[in-house]
N, C-alpha and C positions, 0 to 999 in steps of 0.2 A: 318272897320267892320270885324268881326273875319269872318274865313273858314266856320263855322258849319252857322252862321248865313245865308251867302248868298247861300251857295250849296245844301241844303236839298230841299228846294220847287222846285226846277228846274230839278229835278229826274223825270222823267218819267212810269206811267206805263205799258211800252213797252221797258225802259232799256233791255240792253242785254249787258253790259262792265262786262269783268270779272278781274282777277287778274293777271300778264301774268303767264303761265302755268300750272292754274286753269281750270275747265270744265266752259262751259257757262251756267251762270247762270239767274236764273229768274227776271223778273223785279219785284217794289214795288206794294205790296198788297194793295188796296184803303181800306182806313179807315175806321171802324165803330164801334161808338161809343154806350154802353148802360149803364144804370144810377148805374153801380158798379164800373167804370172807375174814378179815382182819379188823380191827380196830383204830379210827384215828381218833385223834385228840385236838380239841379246838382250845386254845388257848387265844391272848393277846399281848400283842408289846409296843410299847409308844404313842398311846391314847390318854393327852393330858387334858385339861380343860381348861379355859383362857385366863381362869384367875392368875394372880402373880405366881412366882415359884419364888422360895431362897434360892440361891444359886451356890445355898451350900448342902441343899437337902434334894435328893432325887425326887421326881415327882411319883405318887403312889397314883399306881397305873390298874392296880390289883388288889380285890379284897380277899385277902389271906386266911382272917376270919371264916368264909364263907368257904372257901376254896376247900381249908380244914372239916367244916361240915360236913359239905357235900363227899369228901372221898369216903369218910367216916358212916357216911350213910351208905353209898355205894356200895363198900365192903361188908353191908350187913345184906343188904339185898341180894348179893352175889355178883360181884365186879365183874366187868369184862376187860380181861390181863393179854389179848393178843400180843398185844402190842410191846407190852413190858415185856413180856416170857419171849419177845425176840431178840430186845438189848440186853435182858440179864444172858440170853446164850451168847450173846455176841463179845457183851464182857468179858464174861468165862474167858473164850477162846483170846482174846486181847490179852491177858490178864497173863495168861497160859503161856504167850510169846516173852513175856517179861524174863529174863534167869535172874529173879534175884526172891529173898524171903521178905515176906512184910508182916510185923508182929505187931504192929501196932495199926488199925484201919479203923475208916469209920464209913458206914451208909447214910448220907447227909440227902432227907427228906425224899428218897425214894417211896412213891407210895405202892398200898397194897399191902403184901407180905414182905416188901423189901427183895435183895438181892439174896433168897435162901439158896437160888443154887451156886451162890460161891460158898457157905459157911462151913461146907468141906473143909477148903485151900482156908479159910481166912475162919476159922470157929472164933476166935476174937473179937471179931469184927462189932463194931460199934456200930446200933442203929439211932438215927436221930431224926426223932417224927418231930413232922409240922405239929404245932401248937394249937392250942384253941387262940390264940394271940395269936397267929401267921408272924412275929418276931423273928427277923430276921440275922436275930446278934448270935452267934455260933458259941458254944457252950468247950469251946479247946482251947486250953493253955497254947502260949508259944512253942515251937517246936516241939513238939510233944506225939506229931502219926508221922509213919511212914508211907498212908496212904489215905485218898481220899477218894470215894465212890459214888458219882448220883446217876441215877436213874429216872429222865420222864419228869425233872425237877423245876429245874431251875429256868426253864421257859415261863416259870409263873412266879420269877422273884421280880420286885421292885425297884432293888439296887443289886444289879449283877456284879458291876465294874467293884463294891463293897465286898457282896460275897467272893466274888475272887480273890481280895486282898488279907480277907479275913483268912480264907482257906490257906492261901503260900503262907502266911505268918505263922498256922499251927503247922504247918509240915515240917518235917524236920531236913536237913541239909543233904538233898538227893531224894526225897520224898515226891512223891508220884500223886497226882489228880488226874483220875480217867471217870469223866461222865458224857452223858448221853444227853441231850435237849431236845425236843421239836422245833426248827426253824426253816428259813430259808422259804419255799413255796407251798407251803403246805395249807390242802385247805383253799387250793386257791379257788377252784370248782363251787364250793361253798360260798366262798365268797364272792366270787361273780354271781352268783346265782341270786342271792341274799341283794345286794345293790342294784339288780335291776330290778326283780319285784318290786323293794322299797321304792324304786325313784318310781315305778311306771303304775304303783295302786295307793301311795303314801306321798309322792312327791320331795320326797328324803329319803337319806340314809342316814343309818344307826349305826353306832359299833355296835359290831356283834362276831365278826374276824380280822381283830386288826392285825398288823403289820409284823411278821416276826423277824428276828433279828440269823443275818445271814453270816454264811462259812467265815467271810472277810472280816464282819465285825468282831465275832466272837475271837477269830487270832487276834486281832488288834487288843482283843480286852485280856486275853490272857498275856501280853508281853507287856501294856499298862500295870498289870497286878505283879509282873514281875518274875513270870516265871521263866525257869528257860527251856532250850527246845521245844518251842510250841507247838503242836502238829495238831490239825484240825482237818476231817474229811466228813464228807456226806453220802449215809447211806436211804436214796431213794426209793422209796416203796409204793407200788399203786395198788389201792383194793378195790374191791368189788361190792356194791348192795344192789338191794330189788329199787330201795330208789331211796331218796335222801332222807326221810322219816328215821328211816332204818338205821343209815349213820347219824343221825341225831339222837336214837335212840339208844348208842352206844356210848358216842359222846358222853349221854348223863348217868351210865351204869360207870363209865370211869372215875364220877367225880369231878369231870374236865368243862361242863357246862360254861357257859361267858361269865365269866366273876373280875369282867373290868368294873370301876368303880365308877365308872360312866355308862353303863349299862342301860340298856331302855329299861324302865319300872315297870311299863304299863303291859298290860295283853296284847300280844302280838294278832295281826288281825288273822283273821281265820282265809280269806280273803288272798291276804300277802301272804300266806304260807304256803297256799297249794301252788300259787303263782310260782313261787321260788322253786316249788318242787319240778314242776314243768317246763321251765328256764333251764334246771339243773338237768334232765333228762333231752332235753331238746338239744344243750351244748355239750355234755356230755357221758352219754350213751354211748354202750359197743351195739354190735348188730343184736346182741341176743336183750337189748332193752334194759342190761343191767347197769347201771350207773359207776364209774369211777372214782375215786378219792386218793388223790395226790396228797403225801408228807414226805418230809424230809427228818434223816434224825441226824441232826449233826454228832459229830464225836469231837470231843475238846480233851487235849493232855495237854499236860507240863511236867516240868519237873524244880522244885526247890534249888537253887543254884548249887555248885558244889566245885571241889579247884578238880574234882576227877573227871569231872562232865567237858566234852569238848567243845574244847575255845574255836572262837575264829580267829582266823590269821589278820593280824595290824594291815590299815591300807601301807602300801608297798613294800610290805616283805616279801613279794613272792622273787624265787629266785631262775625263773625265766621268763621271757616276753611272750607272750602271744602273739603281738605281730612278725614276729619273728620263726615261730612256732607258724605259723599260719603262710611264710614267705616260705618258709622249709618243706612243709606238706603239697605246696601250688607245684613247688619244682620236681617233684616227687612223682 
């Protein structure tokens, strides 16, 4: 079991460990929660270790295995779904601007309960749980859906640029992929908070928030896999806790704990944790003391090519000039 999992509950509100050479500092503030409080999710992307790579094989950045536990535990415990119950409404409404029918769909490793409030529109809809293997090989014949749905997913796959390619290959000709990921700056409060502790009471850093992958990339991967009209945007959300325990605490009710496979092993000190909390609280705090947490949920479509779908126009078919257009408007 990772450091962050076992050490956080067993902090004390009468802590007093500081950093050595640090002033002594205060213990953890007791939690309170009110109903503008959200849930983020720490995930990680592009933490490899210096061994060689194939450079025919993505490097595994994520243990999938564990990933599968923890949500599976989470869900028994009683998960915290803010955060999903905001992209499956946002879905819906996505979904809802489409005018066309899709009989064939599938929910590709959404966790939780999955996307229930679309089974309305989509009762067909195929769900497809992470594995106790985290296997990443997609279980769809070639063209075979006319839609493909994730939710909260695929920021914790290993070969994105794969599942992309795998997904256009099952869709069928005008078939549709609308999911949601965490990326882009999210987490980043956390993660400053986290690398100063570490360097100023450990003299290092650890992965524990690495790097996720932004708006630009994610286009770039889905016109890589091939699909067309790529549209990709980002919706920004800032929430609110009594202080970083709290969003940690949520973290592991999601299941979304650090399951890079570079991971620190050992127990996180008691020491570097309150540090971080107080770093987090010092750089970022509102006036009323309560702590911020910055994510981003990107949104990734495409759509399966199709000869209905619009073309772009050959370089120089157009049939008037612009700077001519541009000399006619001046005179104007």
């Amino acid at each position: 079991m990772p450091s962050d999992e076992a050490s956080v509950p067993r902090l004390s509100a009468q802590a007093g460990l500081s950093c050595p050479g640090s002033a002594e500092r205060h213990g953890v503030p007791h939690r309170v929660r009110d109903t503008r409080e959200e849930i983020a999710i720490t995930s990680a992307i592009g933490v490899t270790s210096g061994m060689a790579q194939d450079p025919q094989t993505p490097p595994a950045l994520f243990d999938r295995a564990l990933l599968h536990a923890r949500q599976r535990r989470a869900q028994a415990q009683g998960a915290v779904s803010f955060l999903l119950d905001r992209v499956a409404e946002d879905m819906s409404d996505r979904l809802a601007a489409v005018m066309r029918e899709f009989h064939t769909a599938a929910d590709l490793w959404t966790p939780g309960e999955g996307l229930a409030v679309l089974r309305a529109r989509l009762p067909s809809i195929r769900r497809i749980e992470l594995d106790t293997s985290g296997a990443e090989k997609l279980p769809f014949a070639p063209e075979s859906l006319d839609l493909v749905l994730s939710a909260l997913a695929l920021q914790f796959v290993n070969d994105l640029p794969g599942v992309l390619a795998q997904i256009r290959r099952a869709l069928k000709p005008d078939g549709l992929l609308l999911a949601a990921m965490i990326g882009g700056d999210s987490l980043t409060e956390l993660r400053q908070a986290f690398a100063a502790a570490e360097a100023e009471c450990e003299g290092g850093v650890s992965p524990r928030v690495a790097p996720f992958a932004d708006l630009r990339d994610v286009g770039a991967l889905l016109q890589r896999a091939g699909f067309a009209l790529p549209v990709t945007d980002v919706d920004r959300v800032v929430v609110r806790y009594a202080n970083a325990f709290a969003l940690m605490q949520d973290i592991r009710r999601m299941g979304a704990a650090n399951v890079l496979i570079e991971r620190r092993r050992t127990p996180s000190r008691r020491s570097t944790l309150l540090r971080m909390a107080e770093v987090y609280a010092e750089r970022f705090a509102d006036a009323d003391g309560r702590i911020r947490a910055t994510f981003d949920i990107i949104w990734l479509s495409g759509w399966a090519p199709h000869a209905s779908q619009q073309q772009p126009l050959k370089p120089g078919s157009a049939k008037a000039s612009l700077a001519e257009a541009v000399k006619k408007a001046g005179k104007e």
